[in-house]
C-alpha positions as CSV (number, residue, x, y, z in Angstrom):
1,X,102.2,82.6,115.6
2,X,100.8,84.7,112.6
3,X,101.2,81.5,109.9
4,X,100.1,78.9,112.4
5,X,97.0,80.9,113.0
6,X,96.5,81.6,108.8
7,X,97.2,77.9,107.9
8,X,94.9,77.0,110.9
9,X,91.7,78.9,109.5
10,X,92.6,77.4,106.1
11,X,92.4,74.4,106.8
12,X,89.2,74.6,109.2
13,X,90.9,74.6,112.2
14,X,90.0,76.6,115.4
15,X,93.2,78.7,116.5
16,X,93.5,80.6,120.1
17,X,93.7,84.1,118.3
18,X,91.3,85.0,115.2
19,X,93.5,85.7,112.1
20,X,93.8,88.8,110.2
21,X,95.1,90.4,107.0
22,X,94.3,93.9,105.2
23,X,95.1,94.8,102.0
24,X,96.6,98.4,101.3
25,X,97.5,99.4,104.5
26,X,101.0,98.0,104.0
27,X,101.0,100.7,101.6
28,X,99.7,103.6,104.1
29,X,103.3,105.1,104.8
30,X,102.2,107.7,107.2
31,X,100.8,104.4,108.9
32,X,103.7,102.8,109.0
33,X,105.8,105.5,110.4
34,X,103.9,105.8,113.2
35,X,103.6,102.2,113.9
36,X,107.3,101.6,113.5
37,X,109.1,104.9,114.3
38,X,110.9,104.4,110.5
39,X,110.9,107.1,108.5
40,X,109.0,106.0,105.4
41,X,109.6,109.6,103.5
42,X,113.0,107.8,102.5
43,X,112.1,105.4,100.0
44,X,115.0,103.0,100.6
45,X,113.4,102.9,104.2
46,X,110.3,101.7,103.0
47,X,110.6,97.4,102.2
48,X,112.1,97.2,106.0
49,X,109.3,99.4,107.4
50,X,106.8,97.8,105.5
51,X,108.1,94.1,107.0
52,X,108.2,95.5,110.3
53,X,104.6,96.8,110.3
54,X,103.4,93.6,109.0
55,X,104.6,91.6,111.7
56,X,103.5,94.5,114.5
57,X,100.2,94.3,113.1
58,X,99.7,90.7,113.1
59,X,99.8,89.7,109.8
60,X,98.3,85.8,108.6
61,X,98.1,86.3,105.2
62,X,99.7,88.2,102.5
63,X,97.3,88.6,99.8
64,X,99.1,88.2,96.4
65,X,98.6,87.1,92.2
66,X,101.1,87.5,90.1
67,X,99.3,86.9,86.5
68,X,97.4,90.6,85.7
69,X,97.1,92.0,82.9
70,X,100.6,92.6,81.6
71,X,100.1,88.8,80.6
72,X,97.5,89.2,78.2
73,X,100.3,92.5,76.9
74,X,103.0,90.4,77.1
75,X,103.5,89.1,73.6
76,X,101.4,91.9,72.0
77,X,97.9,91.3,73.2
78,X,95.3,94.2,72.5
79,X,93.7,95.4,75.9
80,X,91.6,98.2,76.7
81,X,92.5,101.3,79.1
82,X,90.0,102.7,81.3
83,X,91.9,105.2,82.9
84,X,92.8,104.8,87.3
85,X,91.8,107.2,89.6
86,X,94.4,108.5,92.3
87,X,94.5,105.9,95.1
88,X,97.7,105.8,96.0
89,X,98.8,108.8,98.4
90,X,101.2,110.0,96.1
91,X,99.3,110.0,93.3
92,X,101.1,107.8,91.0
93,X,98.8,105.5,90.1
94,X,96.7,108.0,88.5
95,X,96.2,107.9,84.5
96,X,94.1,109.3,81.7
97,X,95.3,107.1,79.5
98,X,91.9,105.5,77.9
99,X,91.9,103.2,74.7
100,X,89.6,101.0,73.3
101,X,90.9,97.3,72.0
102,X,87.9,97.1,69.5
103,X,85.9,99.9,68.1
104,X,82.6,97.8,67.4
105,X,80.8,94.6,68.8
106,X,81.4,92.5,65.6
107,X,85.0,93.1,65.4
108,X,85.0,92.2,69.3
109,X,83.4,89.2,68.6
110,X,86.1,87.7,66.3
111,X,88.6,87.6,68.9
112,X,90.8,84.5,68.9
113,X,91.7,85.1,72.6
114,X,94.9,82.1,72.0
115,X,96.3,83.3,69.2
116,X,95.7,87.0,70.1
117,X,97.8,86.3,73.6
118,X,100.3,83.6,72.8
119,X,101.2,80.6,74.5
120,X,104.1,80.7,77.4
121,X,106.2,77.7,78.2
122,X,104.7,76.1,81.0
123,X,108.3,75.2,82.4
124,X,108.9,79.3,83.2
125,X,105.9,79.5,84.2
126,X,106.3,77.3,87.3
127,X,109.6,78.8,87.6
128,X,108.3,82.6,87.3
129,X,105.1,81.4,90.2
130,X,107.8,79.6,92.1
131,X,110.5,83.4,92.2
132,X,107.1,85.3,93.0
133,X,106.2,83.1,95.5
134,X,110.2,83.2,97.3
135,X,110.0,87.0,96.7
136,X,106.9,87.4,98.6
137,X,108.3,85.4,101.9
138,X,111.6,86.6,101.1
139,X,110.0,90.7,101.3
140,X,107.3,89.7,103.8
141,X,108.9,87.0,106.2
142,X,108.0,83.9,106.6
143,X,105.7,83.7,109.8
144,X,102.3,84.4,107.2
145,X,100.9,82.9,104.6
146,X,102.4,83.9,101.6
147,X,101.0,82.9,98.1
148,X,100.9,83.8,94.3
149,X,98.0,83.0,91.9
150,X,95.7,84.8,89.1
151,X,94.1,88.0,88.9
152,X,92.8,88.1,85.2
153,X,90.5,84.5,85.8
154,X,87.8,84.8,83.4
155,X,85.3,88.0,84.0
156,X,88.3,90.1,85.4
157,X,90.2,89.1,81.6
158,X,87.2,89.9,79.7
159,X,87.0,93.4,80.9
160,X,91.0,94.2,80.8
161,X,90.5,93.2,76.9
162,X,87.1,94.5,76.2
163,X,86.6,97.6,79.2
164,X,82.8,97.8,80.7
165,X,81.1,99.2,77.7
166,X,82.2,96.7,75.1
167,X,81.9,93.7,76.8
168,X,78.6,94.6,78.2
169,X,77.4,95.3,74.1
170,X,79.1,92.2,72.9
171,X,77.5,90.2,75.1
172,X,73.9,91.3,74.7
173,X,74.3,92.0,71.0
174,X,76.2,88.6,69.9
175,X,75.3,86.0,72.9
176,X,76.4,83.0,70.8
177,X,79.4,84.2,69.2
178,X,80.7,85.7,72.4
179,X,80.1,82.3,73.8
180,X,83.0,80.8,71.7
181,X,85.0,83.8,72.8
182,X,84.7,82.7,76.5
183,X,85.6,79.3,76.0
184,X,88.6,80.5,73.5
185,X,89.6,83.2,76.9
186,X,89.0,80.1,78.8
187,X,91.5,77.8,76.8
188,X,93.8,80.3,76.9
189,X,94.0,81.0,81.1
190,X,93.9,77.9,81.9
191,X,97.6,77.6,80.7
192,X,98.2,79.7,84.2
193,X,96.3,77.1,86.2
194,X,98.5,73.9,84.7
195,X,101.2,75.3,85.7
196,X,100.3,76.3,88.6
197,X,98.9,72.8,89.9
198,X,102.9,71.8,89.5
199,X,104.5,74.4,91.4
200,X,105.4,73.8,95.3
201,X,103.5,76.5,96.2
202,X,100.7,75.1,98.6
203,X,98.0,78.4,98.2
204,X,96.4,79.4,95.5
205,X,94.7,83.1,95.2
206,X,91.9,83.0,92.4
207,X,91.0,86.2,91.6
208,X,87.6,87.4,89.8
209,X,85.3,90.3,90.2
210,X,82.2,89.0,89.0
211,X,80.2,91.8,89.9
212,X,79.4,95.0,91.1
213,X,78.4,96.6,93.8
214,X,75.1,96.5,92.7
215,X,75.2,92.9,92.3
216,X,76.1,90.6,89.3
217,X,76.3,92.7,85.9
218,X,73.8,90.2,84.3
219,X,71.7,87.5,85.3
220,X,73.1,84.9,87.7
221,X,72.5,82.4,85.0
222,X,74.6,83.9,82.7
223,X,77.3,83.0,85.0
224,X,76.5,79.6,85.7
225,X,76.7,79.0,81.9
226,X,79.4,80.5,80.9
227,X,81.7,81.3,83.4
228,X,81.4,79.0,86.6
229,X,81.9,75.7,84.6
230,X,85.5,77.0,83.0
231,X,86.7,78.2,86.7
232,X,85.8,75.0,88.3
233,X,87.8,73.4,85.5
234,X,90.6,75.3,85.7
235,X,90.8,74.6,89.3
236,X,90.3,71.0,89.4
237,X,94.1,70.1,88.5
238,X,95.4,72.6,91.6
239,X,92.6,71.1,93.9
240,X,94.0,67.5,93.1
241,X,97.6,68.7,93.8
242,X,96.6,68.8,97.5
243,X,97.1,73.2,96.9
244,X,94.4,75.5,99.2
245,X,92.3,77.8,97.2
246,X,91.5,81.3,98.1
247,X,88.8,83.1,96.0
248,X,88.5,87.0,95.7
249,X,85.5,88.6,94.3
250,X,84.7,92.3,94.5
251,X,81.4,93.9,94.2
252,X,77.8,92.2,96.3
253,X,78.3,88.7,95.7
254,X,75.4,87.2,97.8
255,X,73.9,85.5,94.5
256,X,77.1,84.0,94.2
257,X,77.6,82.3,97.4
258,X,76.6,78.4,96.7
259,X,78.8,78.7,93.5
260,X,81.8,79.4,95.2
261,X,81.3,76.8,98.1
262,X,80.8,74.6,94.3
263,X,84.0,75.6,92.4
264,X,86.0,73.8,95.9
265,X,87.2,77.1,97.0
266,X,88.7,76.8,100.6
267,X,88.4,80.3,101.1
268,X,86.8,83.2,100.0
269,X,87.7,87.0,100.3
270,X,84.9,89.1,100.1
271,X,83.7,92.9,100.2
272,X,81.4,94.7,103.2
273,X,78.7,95.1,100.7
274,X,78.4,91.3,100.9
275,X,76.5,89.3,103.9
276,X,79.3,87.8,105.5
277,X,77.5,86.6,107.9
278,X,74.8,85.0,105.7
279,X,77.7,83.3,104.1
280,X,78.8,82.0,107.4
281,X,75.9,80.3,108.8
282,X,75.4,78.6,105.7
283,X,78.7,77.3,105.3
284,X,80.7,78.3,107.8
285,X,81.5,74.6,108.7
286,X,83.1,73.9,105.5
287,X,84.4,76.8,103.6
288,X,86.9,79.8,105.4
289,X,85.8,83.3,104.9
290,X,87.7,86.7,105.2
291,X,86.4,90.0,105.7
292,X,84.1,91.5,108.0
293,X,85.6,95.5,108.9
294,X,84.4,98.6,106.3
295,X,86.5,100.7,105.9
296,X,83.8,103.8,105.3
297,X,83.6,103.2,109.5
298,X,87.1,103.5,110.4
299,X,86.9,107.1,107.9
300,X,83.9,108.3,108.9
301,X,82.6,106.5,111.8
302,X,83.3,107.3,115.6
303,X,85.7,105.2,118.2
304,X,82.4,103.9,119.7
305,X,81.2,103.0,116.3
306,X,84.6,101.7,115.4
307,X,84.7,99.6,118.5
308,X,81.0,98.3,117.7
309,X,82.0,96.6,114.5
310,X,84.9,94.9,115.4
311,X,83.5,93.3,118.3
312,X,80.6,92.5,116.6
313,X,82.1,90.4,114.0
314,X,85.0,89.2,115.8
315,X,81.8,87.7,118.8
316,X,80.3,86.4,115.7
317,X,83.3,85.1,113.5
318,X,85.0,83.2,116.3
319,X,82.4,80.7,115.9
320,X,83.6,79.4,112.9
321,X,87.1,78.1,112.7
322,X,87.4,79.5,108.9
323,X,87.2,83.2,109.8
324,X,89.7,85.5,108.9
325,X,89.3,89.3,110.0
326,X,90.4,91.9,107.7
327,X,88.8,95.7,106.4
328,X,87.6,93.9,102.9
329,X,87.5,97.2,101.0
330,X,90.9,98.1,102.1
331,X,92.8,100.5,104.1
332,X,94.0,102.9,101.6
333,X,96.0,106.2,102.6
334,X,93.1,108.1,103.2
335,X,92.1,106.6,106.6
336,X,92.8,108.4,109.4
337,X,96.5,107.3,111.2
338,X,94.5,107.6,114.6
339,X,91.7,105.6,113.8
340,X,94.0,102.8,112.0
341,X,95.7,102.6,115.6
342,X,92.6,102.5,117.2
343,X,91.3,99.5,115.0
344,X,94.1,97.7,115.3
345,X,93.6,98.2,119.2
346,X,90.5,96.8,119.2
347,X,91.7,93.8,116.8
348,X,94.2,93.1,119.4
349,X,91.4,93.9,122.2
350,X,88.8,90.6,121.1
351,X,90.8,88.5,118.6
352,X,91.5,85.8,121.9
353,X,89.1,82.8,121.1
């Protein structure tokens, strides 16, 4: 009962088993092979294999976006390339690829983000959320919750166009002029949300990494100003068609946490450098929460250590009805197969309420 149990701690709702997702690990072939006994080395093996491991491991949630940054490149937007380090086990998402959109600060500020990324027909748009959407249950099943959404929100936009470095010296150099920018970035996402709010898709994923793992990149305040009130916006019209929103953030985004509960998010995804617990207690009662597992243990740490954390969070998450367990910093392809299986053992071990 993998959806029932997802829909369940979306809504607020206490289920008999905890719920769980992970993010990656669908992609861990050597994983998957020895979960299902399918031979992932044979690429036209792998959607089937993948399916299969998703339902063996319990599965409540898919998660999923479909607007990145091939959006803002889509009719001939300037972005920035930062290069990608290997993550994937064979290596192909590696580049070296690094170019910079604007050379200074003052030609970054005169960015017309609208007119520099075009306008789509809100008509395909529903239609292209709506395929995504059918393509994810069609690939995943239907017993979890499946969804589509936005990746490039508003911080996570500003850096594909800008990269680190020049947005960080636009916006201390030109504060008021980088201002308009944001709204202009705003006006021009929110086309994304609209359409969204009339698809028949009933989740939302919101995704923004508004900081690192140091913490937010500025001060809080900075936030609240100028990128809180557009998100909140943007929401509103999906929130009043009766759709579920679930909010990613990377980084440590304690600061953060009253904000979020603010914007009307149902749910929100965060990383282990965050105090999910802290976010819990405080409001627990009202807003879901997924997370809770570090993946640096199930690497590095011992079975007994291993053990420790799961049952630790899953005694303290099954309080809340909202709590959804899953590694929150992924389970990429370098985690051990034998300590995967053992994690998933002890998932299975105290996820009974």
């Amino acid at each position: 009962m993998s959806y029932k149990n997802g829909w369940a701690a979306i809504n607020m709702e206490f289920s008999d088993k905890v719920p769980r997702t992970e993010y990656s690990a669908g992609f861990h072939w050597d994983l998957i092979k020895t979960v299902t006994g399918i031979d992932t080395s044979i690429d036209a093996n792998r959607q089937a294999a993948r399916r299969e491991f998703l339902k063996r491991w319990d599965y409540s949630m898919d998660w999923s976006i479909m607007v990145h940054n091939s959006f803002l490149e889509e009719k001939g937007g300037r972005t920035t390339k930062m290069g990608h380090a290997v993550y994937q086990a064979d290596g192909s998402d590696y580049s070296e690829k690094v170019t910079q959109a604007f050379s200074t600060p003052e030609e970054a500020v005169t960015l017309d983000p609208c007119k520099e990324f075009g306008e789509f027909d809100q008509q395909d748009l529903i239609r292209r959320f709506e395929q995504h959407y059918k393509n994810k249950c069609e690939v995943n099943g239907s017993d979890m919750v499946n969804m589509s959404g936005v990746y490039i929100t508003m911080f996570s936009g500003l850096i594909e166009i800008y990269g680190f470095e020049m947005l960080l010296l636009t916006m201390g150099m030109y504060p008021q002029e980088f201002a308009k920018v944001i709204e202009g970035y705003y006006r021009w996402v929110r086309q994304f949300f609209d359409a969204y709010a009339k698809t028949d898709i009933p989740v939302m994923m919101v995704h923004d990494d508004l900081c690192w793992t140091e913490g937010p990149v500025t001060h809080p305040e900075w936030y609240r100003k100028h990128i809180f009130p557009y998100i909140k916006k943007m929401i509103q019209p999906v929130k009043e068609a009766g759709k579920k929103i679930i909010f990613t953030s990377d980084g440590t985004i304690d600061a953060f946490f009253d904000d979020f509960v603010d914007l009307g998010a149902d749910m929100l995804v965060m990383e282990p450098t965050s105090d999910i617990r802290a976010f819990a207690m405080k409001y627990g009662d009202r807003c879901g929460f997924v997370g809770g597992i570090d993946c640096r243990t199930l690497i590095y740490g011992s079975y007994e250590k291993i053990e420790h954390e799961v049952k630790s969070i899953m005694e303290f998450g099954k309080r809340y009805p909202g709590f959804m367990l899953a590694a929150g910093n992924h389970i990429p392809p370098d985690v051990p197969v034998d300590k995967c299986l053992f994690y998933n053992e002890m998932y299975e071990k105290y996820a009974s309420r």
